[in-house]
Backbone bond lengths (Angstrom), bond angles and torsions (degrees), N, CA, C in turn:
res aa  C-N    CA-C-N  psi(-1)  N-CA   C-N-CA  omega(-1)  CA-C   N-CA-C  phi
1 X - - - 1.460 - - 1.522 109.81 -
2 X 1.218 113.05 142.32 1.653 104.17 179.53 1.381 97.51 -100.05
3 X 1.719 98.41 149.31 1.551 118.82 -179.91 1.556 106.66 -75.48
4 X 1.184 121.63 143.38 1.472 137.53 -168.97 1.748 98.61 -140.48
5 X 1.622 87.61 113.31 2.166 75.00 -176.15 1.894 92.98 -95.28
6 X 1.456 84.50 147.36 1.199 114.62 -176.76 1.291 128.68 -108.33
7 X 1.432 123.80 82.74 1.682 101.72 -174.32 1.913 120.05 -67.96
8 X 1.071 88.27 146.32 1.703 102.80 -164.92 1.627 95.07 -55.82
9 X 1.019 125.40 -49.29 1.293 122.43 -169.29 1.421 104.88 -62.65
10 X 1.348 138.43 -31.86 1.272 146.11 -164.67 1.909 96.54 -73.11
11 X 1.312 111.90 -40.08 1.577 117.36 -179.31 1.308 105.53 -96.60
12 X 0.976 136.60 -9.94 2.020 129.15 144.47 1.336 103.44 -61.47
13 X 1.213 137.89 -70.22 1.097 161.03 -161.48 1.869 95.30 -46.75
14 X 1.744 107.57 -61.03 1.217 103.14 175.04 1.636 130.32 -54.26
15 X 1.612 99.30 -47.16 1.089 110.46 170.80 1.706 141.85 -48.93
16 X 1.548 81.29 -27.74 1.759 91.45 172.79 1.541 116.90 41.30
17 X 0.678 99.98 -125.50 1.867 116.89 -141.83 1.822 87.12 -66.69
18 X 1.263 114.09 -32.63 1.612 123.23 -168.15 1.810 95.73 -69.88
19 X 0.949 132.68 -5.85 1.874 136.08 -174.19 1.853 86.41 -98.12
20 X 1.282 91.92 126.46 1.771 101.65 175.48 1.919 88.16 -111.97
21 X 1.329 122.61 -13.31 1.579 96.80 -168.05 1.728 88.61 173.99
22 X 1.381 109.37 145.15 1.513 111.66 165.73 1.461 109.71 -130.61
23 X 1.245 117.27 135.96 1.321 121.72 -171.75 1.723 120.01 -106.02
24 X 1.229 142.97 90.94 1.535 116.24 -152.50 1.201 114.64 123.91
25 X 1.802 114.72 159.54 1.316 111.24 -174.43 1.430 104.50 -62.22
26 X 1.890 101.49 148.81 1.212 112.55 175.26 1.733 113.64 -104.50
27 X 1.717 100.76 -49.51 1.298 113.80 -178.06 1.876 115.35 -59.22
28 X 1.287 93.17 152.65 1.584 96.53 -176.67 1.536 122.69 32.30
29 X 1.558 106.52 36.37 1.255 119.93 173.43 1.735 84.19 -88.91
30 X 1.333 97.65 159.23 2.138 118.90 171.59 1.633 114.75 -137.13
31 X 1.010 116.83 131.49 1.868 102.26 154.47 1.490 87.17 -112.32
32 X 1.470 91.27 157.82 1.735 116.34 162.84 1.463 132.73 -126.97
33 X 1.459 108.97 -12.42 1.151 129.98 153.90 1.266 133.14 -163.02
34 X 1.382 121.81 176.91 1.352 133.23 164.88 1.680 116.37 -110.79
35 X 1.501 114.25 147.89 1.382 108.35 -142.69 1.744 99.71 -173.58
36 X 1.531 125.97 124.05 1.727 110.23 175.85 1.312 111.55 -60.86
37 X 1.379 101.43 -169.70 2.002 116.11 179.71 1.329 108.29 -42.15
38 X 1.581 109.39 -41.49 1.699 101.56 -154.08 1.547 105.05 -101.31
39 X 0.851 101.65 3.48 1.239 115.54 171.12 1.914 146.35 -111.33
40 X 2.205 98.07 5.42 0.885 143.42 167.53 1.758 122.06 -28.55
41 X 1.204 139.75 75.07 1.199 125.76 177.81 1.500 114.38 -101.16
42 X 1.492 127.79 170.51 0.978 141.38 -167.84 2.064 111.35 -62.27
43 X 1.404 97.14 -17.02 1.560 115.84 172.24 1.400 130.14 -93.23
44 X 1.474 107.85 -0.44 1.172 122.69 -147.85 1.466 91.36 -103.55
45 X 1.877 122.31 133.18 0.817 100.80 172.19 1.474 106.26 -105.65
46 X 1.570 105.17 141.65 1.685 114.09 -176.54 1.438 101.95 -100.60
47 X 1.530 93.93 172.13 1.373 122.35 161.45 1.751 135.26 -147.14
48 X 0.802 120.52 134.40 1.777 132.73 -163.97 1.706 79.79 -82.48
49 X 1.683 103.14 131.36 1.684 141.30 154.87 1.850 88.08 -54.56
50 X 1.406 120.55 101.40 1.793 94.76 165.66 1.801 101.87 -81.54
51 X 1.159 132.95 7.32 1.344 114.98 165.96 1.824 109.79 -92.30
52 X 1.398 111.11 6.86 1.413 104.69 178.62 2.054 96.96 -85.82
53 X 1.754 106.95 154.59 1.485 103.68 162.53 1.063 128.30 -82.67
54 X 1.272 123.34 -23.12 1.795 115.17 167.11 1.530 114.68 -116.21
55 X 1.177 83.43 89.10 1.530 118.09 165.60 1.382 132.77 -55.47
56 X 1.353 90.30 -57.07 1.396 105.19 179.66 1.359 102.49 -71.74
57 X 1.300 124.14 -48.09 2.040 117.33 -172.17 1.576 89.08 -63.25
58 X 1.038 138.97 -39.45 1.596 126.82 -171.27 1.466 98.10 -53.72
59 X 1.378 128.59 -70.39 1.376 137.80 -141.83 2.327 91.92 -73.66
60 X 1.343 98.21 -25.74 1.669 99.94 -163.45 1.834 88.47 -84.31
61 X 1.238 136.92 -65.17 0.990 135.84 166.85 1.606 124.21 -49.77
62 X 1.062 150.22 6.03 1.421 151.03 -163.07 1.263 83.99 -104.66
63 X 1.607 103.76 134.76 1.513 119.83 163.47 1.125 126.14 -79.07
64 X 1.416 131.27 2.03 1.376 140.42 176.36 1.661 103.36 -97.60
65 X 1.797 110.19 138.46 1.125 135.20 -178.71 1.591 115.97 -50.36
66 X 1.889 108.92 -42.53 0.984 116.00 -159.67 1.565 122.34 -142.10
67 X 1.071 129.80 83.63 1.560 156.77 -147.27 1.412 91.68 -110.12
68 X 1.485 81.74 137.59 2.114 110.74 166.70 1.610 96.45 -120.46
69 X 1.933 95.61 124.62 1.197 106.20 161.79 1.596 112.86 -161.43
70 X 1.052 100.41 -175.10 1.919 103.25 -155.64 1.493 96.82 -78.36
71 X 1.650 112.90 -170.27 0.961 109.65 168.27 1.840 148.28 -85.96
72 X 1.428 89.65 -0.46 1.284 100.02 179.01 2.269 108.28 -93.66
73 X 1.030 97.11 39.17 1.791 113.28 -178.69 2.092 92.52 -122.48
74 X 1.300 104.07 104.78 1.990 114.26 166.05 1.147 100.54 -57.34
75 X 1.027 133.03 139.21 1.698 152.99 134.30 1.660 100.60 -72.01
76 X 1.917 95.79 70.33 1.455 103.53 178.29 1.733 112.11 -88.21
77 X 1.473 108.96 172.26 1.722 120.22 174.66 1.677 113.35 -36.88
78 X 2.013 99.69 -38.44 1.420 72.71 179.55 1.490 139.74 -117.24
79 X 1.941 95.08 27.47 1.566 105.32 154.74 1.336 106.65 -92.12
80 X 0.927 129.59 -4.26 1.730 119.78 174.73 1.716 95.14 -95.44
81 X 0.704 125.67 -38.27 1.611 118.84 175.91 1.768 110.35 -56.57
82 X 1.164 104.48 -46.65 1.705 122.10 179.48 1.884 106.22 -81.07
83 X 1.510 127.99 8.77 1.532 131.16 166.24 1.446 99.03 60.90
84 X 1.365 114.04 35.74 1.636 117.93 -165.58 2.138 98.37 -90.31
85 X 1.249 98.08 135.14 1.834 111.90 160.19 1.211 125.63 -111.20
86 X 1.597 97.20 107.94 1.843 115.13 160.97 1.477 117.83 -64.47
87 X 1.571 115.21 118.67 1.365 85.81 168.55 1.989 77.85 -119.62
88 X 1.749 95.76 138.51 1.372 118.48 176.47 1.562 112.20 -89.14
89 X 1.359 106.49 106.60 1.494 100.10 169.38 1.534 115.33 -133.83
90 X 1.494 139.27 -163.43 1.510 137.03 -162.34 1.329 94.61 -80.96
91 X 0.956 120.99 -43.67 1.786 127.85 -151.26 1.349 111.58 -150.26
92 X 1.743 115.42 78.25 1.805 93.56 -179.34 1.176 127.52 -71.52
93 X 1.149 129.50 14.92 1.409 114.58 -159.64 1.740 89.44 -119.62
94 X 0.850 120.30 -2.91 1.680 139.19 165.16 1.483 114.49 -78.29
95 X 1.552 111.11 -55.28 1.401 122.87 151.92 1.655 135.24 -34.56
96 X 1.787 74.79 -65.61 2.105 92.23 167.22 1.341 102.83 -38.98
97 X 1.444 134.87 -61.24 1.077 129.34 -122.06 1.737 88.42 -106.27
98 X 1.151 107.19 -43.25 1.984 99.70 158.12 1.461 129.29 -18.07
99 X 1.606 90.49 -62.52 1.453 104.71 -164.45 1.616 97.36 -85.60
100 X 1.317 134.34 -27.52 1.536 134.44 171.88 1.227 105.83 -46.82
101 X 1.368 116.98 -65.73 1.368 144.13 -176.33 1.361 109.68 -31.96
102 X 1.293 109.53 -73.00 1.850 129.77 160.60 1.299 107.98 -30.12
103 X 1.574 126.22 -83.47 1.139 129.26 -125.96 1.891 106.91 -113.52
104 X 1.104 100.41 -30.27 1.511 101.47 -173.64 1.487 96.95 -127.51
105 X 1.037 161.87 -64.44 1.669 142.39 179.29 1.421 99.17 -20.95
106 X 1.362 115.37 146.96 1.491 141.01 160.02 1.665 127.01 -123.53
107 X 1.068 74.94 116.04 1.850 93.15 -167.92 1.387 108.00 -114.30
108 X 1.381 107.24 148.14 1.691 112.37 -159.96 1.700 97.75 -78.83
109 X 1.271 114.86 154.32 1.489 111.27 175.48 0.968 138.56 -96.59
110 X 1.561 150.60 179.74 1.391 120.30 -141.24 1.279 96.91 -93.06
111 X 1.642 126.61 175.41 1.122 124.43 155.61 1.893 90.05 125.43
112 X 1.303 101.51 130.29 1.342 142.16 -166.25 2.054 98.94 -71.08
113 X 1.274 117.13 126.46 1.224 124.74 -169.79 1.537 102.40 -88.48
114 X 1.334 132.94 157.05 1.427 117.78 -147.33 2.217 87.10 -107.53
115 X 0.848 105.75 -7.02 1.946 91.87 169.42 1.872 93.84 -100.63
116 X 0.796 131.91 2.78 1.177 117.00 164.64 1.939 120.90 -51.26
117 X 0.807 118.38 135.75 1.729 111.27 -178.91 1.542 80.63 -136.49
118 X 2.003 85.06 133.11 1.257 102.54 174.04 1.501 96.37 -165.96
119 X 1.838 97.42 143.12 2.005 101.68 -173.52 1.047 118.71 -70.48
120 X 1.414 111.21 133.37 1.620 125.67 162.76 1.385 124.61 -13.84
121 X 1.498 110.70 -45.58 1.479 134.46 155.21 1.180 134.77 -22.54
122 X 1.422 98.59 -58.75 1.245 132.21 -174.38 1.548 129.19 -32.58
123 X 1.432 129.84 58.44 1.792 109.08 -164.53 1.894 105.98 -76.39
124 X 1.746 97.71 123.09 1.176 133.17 168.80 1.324 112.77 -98.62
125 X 1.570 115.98 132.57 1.265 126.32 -152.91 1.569 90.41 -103.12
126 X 1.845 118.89 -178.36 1.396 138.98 -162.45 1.847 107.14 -73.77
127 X 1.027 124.71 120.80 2.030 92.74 -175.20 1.340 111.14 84.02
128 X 1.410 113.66 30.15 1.582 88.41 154.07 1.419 116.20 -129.26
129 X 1.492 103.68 164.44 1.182 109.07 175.74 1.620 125.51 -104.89
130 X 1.386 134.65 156.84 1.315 128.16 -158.54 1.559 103.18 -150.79
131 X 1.555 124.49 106.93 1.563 102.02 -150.64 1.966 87.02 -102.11
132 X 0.867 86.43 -135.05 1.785 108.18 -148.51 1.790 112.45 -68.77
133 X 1.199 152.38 63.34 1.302 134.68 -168.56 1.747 109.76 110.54
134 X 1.472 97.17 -3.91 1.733 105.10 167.19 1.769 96.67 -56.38
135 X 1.365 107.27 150.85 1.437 139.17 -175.75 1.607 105.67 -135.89
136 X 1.499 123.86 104.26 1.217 116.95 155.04 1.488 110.44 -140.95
137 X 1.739 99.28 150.88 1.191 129.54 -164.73 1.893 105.48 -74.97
138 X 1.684 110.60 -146.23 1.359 94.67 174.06 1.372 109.56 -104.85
139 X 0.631 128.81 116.88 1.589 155.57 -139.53 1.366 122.75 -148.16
140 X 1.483 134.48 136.38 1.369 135.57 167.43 1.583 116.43 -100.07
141 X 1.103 117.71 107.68 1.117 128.77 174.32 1.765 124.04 -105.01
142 X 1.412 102.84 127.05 1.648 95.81 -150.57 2.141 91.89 -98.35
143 X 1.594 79.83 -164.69 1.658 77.20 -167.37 1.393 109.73 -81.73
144 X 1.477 111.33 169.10 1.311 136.74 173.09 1.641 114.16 55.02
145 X 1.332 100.83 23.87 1.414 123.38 172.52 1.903 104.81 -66.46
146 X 1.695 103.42 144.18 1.563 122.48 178.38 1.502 104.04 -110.09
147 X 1.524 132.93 90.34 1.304 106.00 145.78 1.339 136.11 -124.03
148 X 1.150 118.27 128.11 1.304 128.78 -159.57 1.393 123.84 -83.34
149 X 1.294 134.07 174.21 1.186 131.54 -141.44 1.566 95.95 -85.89
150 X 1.637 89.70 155.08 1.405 111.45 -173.11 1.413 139.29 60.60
151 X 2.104 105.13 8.81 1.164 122.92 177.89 1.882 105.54 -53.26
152 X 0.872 96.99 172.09 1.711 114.10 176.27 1.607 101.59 -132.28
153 X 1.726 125.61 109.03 1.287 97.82 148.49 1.448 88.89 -122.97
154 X 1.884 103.25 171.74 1.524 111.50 -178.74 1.436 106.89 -109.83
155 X 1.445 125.69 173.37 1.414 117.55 162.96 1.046 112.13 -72.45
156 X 1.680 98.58 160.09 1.957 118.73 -169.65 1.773 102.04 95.50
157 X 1.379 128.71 -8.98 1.314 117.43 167.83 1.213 144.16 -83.88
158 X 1.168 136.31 110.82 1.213 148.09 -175.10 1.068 127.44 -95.49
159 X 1.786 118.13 93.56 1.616 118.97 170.04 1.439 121.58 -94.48
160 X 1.185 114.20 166.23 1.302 121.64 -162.59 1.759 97.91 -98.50
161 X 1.222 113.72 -144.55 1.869 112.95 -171.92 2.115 80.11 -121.63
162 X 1.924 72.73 156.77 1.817 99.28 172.47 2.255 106.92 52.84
163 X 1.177 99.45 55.66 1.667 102.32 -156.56 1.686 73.80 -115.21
164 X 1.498 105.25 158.14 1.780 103.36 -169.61 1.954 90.20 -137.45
165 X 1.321 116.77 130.39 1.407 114.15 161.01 1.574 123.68 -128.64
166 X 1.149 119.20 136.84 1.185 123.50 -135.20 2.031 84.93 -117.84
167 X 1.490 95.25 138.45 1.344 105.35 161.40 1.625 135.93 7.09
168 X 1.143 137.92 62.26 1.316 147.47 -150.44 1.127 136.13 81.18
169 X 0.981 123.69 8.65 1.660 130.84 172.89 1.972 109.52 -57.48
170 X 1.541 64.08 138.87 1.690 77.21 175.06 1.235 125.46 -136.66
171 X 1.622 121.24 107.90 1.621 140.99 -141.13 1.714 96.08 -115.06
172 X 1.449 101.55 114.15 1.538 99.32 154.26 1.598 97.50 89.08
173 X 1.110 118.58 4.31 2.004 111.69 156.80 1.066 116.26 -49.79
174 X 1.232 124.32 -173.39 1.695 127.98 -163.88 1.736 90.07 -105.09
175 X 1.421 120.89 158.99 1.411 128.89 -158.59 1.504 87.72 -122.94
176 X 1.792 106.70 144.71 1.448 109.08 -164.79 1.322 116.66 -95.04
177 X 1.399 107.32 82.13 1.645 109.35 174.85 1.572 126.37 -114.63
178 X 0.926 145.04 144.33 1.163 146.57 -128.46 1.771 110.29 -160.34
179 X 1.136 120.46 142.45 1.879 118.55 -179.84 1.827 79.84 -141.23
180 X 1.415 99.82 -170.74 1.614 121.60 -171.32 1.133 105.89 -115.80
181 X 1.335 129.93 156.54 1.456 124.83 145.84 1.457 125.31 -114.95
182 X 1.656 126.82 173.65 1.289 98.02 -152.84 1.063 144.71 -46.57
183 X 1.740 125.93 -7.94 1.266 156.24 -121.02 1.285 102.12 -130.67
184 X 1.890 108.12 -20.51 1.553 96.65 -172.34 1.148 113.39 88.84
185 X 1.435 127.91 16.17 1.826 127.28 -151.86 1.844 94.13 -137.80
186 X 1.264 112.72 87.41 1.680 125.96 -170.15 1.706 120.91 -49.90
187 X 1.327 114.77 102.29 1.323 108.22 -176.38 1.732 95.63 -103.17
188 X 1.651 87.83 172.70 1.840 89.60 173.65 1.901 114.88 -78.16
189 X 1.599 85.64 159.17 1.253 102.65 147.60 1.080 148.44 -138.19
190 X 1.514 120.74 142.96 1.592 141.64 -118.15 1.880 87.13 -57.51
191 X 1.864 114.41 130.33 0.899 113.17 153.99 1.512 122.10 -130.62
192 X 1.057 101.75 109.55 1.956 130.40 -159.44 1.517 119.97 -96.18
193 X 1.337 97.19 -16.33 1.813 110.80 -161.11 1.525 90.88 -76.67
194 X 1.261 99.06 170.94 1.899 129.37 162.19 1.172 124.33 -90.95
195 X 1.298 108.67 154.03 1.920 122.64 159.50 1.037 80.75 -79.95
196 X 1.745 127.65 151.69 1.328 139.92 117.95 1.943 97.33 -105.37
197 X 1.341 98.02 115.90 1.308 105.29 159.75 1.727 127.57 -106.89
198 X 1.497 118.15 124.54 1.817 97.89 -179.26 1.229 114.46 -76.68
199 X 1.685 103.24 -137.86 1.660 119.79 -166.38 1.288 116.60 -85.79
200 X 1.208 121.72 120.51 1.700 109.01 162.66 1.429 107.98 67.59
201 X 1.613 92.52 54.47 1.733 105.31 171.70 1.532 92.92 -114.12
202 X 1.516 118.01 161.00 1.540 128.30 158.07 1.763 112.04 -123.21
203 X 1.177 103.25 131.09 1.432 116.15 175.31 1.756 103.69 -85.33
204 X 0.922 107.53 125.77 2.308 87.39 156.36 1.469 118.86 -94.51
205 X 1.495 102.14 -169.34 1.126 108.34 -179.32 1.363 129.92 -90.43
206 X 1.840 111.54 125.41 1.173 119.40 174.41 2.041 96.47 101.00
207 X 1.185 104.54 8.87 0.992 104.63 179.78 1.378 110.79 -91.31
208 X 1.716 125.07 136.02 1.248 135.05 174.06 1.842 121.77 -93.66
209 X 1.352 110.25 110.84 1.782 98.35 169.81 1.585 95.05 -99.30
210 X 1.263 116.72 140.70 1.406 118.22 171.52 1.561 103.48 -91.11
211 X 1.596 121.20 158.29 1.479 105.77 178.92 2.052 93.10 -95.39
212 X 1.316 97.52 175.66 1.686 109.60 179.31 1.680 109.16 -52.41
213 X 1.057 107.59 154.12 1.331 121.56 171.52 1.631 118.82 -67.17
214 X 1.316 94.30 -73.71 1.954 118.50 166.35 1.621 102.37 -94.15
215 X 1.655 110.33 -62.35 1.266 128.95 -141.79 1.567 95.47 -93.32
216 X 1.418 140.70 -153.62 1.336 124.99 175.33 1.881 93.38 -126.34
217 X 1.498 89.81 173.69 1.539 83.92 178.26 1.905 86.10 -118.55
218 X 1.780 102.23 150.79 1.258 92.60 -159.92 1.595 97.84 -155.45
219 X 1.328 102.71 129.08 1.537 127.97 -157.37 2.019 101.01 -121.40
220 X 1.531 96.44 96.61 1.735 112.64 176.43 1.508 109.48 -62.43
221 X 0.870 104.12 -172.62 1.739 130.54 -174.08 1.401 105.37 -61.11
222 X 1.788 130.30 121.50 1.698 136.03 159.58 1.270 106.12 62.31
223 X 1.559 114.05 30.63 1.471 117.63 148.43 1.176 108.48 -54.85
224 X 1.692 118.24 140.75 1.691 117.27 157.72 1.622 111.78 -129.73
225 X 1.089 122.85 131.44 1.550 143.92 -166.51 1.228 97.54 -101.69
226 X 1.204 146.59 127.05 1.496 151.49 139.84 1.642 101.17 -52.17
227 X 1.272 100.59 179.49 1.472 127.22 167.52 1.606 117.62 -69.32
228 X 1.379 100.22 147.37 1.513 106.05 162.03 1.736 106.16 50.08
229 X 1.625 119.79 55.05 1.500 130.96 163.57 1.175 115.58 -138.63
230 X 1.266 116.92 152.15 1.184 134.13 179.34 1.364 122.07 -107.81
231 X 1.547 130.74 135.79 1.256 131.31 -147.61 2.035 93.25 -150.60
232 X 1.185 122.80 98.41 0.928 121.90 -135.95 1.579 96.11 -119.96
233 X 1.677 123.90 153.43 1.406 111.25 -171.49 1.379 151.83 -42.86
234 X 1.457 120.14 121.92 1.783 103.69 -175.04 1.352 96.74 100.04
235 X 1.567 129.24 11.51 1.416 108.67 177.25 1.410 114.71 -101.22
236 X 1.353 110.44 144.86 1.767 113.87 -165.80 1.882 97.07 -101.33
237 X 0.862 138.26 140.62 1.763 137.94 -173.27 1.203 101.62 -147.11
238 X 1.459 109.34 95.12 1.761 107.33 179.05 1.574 118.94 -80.87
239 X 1.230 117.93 -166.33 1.233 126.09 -172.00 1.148 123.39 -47.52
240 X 1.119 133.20 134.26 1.103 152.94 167.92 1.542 116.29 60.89
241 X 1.129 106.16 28.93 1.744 115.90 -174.04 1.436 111.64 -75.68
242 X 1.314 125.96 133.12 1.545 138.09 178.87 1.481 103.43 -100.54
243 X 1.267 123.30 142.07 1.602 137.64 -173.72 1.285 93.40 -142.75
244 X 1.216 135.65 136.52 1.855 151.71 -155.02 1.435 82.34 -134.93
245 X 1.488 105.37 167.04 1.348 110.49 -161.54 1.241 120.72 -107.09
246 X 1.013 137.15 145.52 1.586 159.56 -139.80 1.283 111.99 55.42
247 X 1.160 120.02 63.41 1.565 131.98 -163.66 1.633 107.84 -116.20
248 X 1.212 134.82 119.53 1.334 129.29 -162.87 1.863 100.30 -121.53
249 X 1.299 117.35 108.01 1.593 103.62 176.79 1.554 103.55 -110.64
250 X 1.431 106.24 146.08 1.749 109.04 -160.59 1.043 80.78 -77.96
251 X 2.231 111.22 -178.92 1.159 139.86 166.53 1.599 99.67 -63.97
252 X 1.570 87.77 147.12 2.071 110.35 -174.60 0.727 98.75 38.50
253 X 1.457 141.70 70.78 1.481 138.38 71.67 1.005 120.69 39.34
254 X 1.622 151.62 149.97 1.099 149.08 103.31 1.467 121.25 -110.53
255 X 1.676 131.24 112.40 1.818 103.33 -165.83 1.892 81.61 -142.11
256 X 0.871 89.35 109.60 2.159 120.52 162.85 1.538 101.42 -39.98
257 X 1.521 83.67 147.59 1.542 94.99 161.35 0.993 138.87 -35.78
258 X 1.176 132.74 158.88 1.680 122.15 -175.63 1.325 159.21 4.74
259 X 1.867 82.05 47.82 1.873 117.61 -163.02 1.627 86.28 -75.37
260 X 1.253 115.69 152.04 1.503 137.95 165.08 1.599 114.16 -118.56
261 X 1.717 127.21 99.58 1.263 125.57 -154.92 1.544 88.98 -132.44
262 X 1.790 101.08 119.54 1.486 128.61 -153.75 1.468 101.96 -77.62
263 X 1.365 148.69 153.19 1.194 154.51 159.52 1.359 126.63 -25.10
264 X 1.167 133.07 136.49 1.410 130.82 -162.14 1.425 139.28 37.26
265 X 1.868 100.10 35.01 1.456 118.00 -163.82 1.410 97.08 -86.95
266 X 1.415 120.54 168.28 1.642 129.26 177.36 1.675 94.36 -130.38
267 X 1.303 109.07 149.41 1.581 125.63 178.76 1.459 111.96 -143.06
268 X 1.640 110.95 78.39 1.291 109.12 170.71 1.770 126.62 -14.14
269 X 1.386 127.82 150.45 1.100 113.41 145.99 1.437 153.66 -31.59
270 X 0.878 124.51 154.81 1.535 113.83 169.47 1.828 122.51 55.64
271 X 1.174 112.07 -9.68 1.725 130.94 170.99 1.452 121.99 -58.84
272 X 1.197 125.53 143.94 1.194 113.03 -177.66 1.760 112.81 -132.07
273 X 1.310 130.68 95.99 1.297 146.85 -176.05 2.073 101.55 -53.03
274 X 0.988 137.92 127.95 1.408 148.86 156.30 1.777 115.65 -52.77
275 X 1.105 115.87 137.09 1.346 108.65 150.53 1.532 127.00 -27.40
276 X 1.197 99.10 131.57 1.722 102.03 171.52 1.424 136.94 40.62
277 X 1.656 75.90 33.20 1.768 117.06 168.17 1.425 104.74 -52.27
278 X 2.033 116.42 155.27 1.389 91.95 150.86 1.509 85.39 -139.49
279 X 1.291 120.75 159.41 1.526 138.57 -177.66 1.280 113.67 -124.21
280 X 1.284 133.27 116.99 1.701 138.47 -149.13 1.497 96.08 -94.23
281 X 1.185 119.73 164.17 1.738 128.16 159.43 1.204 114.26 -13.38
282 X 1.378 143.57 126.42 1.236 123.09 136.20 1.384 98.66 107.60
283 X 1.580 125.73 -29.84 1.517 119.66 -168.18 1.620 124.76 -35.18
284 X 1.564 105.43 147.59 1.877 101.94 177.44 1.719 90.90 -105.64
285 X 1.045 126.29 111.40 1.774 104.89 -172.21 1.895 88.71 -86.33
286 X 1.209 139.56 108.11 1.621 135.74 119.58 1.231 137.18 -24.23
287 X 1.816 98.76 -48.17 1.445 87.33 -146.33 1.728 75.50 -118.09
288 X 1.717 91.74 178.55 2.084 87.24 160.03 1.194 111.17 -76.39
289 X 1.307 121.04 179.01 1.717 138.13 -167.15 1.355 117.05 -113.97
290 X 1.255 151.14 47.65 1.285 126.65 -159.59 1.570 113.05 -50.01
291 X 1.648 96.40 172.76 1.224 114.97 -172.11 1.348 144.46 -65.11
292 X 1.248 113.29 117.80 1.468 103.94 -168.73 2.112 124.69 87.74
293 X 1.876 87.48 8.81 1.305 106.65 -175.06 1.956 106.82 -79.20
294 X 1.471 104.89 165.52 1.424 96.17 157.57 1.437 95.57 -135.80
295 X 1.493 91.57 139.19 1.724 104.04 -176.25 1.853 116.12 -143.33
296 X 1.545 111.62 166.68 1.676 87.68 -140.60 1.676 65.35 -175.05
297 X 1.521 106.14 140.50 1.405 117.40 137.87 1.373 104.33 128.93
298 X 1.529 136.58 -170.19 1.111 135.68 164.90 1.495 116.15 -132.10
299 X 1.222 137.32 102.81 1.675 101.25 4.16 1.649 106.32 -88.83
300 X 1.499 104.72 168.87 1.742 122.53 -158.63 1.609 95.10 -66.05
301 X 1.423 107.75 135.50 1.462 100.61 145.42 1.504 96.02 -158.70
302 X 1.730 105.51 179.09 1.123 132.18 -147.42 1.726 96.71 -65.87
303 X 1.616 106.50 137.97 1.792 105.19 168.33 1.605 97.39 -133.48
304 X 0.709 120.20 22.19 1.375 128.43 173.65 1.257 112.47 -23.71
């Protein structure tokens, strides 16, 4: 990672309204990076777990100058003896990841890779990026969007701004539904619908959204998709829902706000998961989920 010096005041400053209090030298303070425990230097800016119990030995022992942590961490004798800076905020590790986000992550820059093929059609938003062998159809793609090479989207898709796609994903394919004919011999059926995807969702890699059949399949606001899942026609995925990877949710879907659905889970068709659901490893979901349940097993039921 390359070092980026940071004056401390420049990351208060960023932080704004999220700084409840700073304790410690401010002036000609620097960070230069971010870095785990064992890997801790005197530049490094840390942060205290506030769900860990010794807090305080974390923040007194940490080899870094300048640590974000809540308020239950003293600005005792012997971080002021050691020229040590608290910066006190609600949630550091929310913070951490602010200022990571900002200052040291590296993200490719905007501008469209030249084997990319994509339709004339196509409205591409301000800030985005389009990596190597991506293929998209006619499609709305909003701003400050990431998609990376070898994505697939089709026409009829609609993303929102700051949306991230990861290494093979494939958005807006046809969804696998099927009727008989007289013979018993399974042809398709007609799938016409859209992705609507919102803001500040991430797809991973190798991951499939199918678009709707009739109806659309439709992905809300700071959804995040792991790798290697399947998201299959007619499914609705509200806010802020997490999907772990190898996660398969049938056609018509319904999955609530700020459901958490564990790795290598299955979600029958037609089911409908509750708000602020959680679904353990491995789950077979059968049945629906009410809200605010935790459920786990094969097949899933309630352990609340």
């Amino acid at each position: 990672m390359n070092k980026i010096k940071i004056p401390l005041q420049t990351i208060i400053t960023f932080l704004g309204v999220n700084v409840l209090e700073v304790k410690g030298p401010v002036d000609d303070v620097f960070v230069d990076n971010i870095a785990d425990v064992a890997h801790t230097i005197e530049s490094t800016l840390d942060w205290v777990n506030p769900v860990k119990k010794n807090k305080q030995q974390m923040a007194e022992n940490s080899m870094a100058k300048v640590i974000l942590v809540d308020k239950d961490v003293v600005y005792s004798d012997l971080l002021k003896k050691f020229g040590k800076t608290l910066i006190y905020v609600e949630n550091p590790k929310a913070a951490f990841s602010l200022v990571g986000n900002a200052f040291f992550v590296q993200i490719e820059a905007p501008g469209i890779h030249p084997t990319a093929v994509i339709d004339p059609d196509t409205q591409i938003g301000e800030n985005v990026f389009i990596g190597a062998f991506a293929v998209i159809g006619k499609a709305i793609i909003g701003d400050g969007c990431r998609i990376s090479s070898f994505v697939r989207i089709y026409d009829n898709v609609i993303v929102g701004t700051n949306c991230y796609f990861k290494e093979g994903a494939v958005i807006g394919g046809p969804g696998f539904g099927f009727e008989k004919d007289e013979n018993g011999n399974r042809f398709r059926f007609p799938q016409i619908g859209r992705v609507i995807i919102g803001n500040e969702v991430e797809v991973g890699a190798n991951t499939c959204v199918d678009r709707g059949a009739l109806s659309d399949t439709i992905i809300e606001d700071y959804v995040k998709i792991d790798n290697l899942c399947h998201i299959a026609h007619n499914v609705h995925l509200g806010k802020n829902v997490i999907i772990t990877c190898s996660t398969a949710v049938g056609g018509s879907c319904v999955i609530g706000d700020n459901v958490w659905i564990g790795p290598n889970s299955t979600i029958r068709d037609q089911r409908k998961v509750g708000k602020n659901a959680f679904l353990g490893m491995g789950s077979v979901v059968m049945k629906d989920v009410p809200e605010g349940e935790v459920w786990a097993g094969n097949p899933a039921r309630s352990i609340s």
